[in-house]
N, C-alpha and C positions, 0 to 999 in steps of 0.2 A: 486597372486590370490586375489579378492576383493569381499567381502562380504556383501553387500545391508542389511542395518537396514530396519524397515518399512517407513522412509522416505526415499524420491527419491532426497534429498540432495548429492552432490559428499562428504558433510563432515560426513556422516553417512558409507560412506565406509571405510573397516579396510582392508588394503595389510600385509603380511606375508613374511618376509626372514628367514626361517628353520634354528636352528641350522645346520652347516656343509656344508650350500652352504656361496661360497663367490663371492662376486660379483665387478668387475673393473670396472668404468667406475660412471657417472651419475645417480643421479635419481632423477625425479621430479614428485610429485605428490599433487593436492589438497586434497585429504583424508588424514586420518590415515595412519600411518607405524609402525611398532613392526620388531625390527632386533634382532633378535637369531642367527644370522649367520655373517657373517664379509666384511663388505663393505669398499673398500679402495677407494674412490673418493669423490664426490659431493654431498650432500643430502639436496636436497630443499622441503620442506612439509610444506603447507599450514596449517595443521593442528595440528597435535601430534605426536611429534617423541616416542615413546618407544625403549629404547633399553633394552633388557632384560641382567641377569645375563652372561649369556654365548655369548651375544652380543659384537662383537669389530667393532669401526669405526677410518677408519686411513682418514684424511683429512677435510672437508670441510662441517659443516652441518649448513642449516638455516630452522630455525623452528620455527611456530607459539608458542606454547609449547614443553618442553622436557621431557623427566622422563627418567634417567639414572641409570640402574642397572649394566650394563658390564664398558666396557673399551672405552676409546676416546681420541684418540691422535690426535690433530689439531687446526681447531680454530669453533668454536661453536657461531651463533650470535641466539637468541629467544628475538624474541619479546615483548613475555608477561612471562613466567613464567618456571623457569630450576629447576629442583630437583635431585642431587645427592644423591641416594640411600647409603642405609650402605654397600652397598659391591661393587659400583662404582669406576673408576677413572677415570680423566678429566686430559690429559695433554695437556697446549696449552692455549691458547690464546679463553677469551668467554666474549661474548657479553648479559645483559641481563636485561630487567626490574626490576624480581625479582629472588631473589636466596634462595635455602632453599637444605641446605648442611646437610645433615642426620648422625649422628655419626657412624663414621668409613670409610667415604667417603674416597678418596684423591681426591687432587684439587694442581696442581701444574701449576703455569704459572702467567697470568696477567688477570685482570676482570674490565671489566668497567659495572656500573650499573648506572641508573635512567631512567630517561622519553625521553634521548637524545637518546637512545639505539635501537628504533622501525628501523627495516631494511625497504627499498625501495622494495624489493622482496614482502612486504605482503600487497600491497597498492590494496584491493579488488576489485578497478573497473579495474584492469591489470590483464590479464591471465597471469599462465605460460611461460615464456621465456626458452626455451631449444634449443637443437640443436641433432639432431637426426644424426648416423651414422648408414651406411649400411654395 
């Protein structure tokens, strides 16, 4: 479900995965995403990943920003700016501009950081590339 700010921007919408639903497969969107629930695939987001306390992602996320409160096992590339919350963990493999590890985080894996780190995914005059199944 996507939520319309008073701008008619796609980056003023905020999508929702509910604690307790979990989800297989892909996802790609230019708005906002906030995960309370647990996705084990693909996560391409233009804009702001959230993932909240009760949030787990198993695999593959790229993100304009992050902000990490749950759990992340995989590999994480952000472009501009990752925050590991006090009660997060990141296992795997992240990619990121900047990092700001909050006490009490974990962070277990390998990190590359500076100006070399911008992904190919967020080049704004490129939509979305995905692949739809039926």
């Amino acid at each position: 479900m996507a939520f319309k700010g008073s701008s008619e921007s796609s980056s003023s919408e905020l999508n929702f995965i509910g604690k307790g639903t979990v989800i297989n497969g892909e996802i790609a969107t230019e708005s906002s995403l906030r995960i309370d629930g647990t996705v084990k695939g693909k996560i391409i987001c233009k804009n702001t990943l959230t993932v909240g306390e009760t949030g787990k992602v198993e695999g593959e996320i790229q993100a304009n920003n992050a902000i990490i409160g749950g759990k992340i096992e995989g590999k994480v590339n952000v472009s501009q700016k990752l925050v590991l919350e006090s009660k997060s963990s990141l296992i795997g493999e992240l990619k990121a501009s900047k990092l700001i590890i909050d006490e009490g985080a974990v962070f277990q894996g390998t990190s590359d950081m500076g100006v070399g780190t911008k992904s190919e995914a967020f080049d704004k005059k490129q939509p979305l590339k995905h692949n739809a199944t039926k």
